[in-house]
C-alpha positions in Angstrom: 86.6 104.0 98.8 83.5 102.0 99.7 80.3 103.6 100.8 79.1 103.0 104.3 75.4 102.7 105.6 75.6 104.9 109.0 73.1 104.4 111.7 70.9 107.1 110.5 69.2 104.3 108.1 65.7 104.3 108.3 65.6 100.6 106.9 63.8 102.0 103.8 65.3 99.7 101.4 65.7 102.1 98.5 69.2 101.4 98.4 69.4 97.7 97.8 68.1 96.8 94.5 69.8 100.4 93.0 73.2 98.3 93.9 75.1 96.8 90.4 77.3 94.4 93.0 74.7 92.9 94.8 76.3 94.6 98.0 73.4 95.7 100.1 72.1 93.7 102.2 69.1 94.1 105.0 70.2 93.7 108.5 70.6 90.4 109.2 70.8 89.1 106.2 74.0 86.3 105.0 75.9 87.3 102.1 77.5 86.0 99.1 80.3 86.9 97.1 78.7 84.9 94.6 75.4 87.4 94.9 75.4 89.6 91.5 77.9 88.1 89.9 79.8 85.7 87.9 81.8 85.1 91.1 81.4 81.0 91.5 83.3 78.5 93.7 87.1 79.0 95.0 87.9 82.3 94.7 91.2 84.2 94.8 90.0 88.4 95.4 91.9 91.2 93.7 93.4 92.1 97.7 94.6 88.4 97.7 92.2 86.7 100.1 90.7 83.2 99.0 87.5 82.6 99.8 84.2 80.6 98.7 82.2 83.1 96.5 79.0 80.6 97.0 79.4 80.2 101.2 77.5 82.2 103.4 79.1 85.4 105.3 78.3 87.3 108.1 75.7 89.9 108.2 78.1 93.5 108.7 75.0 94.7 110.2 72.4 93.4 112.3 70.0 96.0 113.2 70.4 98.2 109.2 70.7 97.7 105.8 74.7 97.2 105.4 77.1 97.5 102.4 79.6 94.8 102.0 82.8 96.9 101.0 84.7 93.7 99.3 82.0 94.1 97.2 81.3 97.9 96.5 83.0 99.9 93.5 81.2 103.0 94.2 79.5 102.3 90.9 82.1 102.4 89.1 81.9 101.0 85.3 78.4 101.1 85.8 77.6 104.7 86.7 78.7 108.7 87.3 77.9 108.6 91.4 76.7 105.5 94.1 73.4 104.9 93.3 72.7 104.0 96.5 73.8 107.7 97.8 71.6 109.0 94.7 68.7 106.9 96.1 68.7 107.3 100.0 65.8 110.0 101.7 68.2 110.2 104.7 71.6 110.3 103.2 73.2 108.0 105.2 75.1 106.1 101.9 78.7 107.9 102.7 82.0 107.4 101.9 83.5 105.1 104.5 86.7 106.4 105.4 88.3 102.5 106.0 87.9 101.3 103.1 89.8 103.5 101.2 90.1 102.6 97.2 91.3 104.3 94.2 89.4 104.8 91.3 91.9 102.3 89.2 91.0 99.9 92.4 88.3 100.5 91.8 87.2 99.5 88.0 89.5 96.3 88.4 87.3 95.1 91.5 84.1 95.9 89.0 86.0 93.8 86.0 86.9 91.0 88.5 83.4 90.3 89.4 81.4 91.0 86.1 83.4 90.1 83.7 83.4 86.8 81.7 87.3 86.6 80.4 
């Protein structure tokens, strides 16, 4: 499953540049698909949606530091736990109970946007 900022955040930032996805993100803030990785263009994701990896999204959150779960692996392929739960004074980095994703799910989200096949 994804990991969830709750609203316990202090805005502290630890979390964001600990993420291999590029999916924190500061309140507020657009994102990309295309942000952290080889992502470019026309898209089709591993759930099916097509988007535009380079266009501008929502911010999840506007008022904390927010996790985009489309693009969160928990880590996985890159390291043991979340680095962004290993990271946080506060703990608020949890598992985020709709966005449930097996570990398989998981890895083939990671490969999808890092690798270069």
């Amino acid at each position: 499953m994804a990991i969830i900022i709750t609203d316990e955040c202090i805005n502290c930032g630890a979390c964001e540049p600990e993420c291999p996805n590029t999916a924190i993100y500061e309140g507020a803030d657009d994102w990309r698909y295309a942000d952290g990785t080889k992502l470019k263009g026309k898209v089709v994701l591993t759930d099916g949606k097509e988007v535009d990896a380079d266009a501008p999204q929502k911010p999840v959150s506007d008022e904390i530091y927010y996790i985009v779960p489309d693009k969160c692996t928990e880590c996985k392929g890159f390291h043991d736990e979340p680095q962004c739960a290993a990271v946080c004074p506060v703990d608020c980095c949890v598992p985020d109970e709709n966005h449930v994703e097996t570990e398989e799910t998981l890895l083939k989200k990671q490969g999808f946007m890092h690798s270069e096949d």
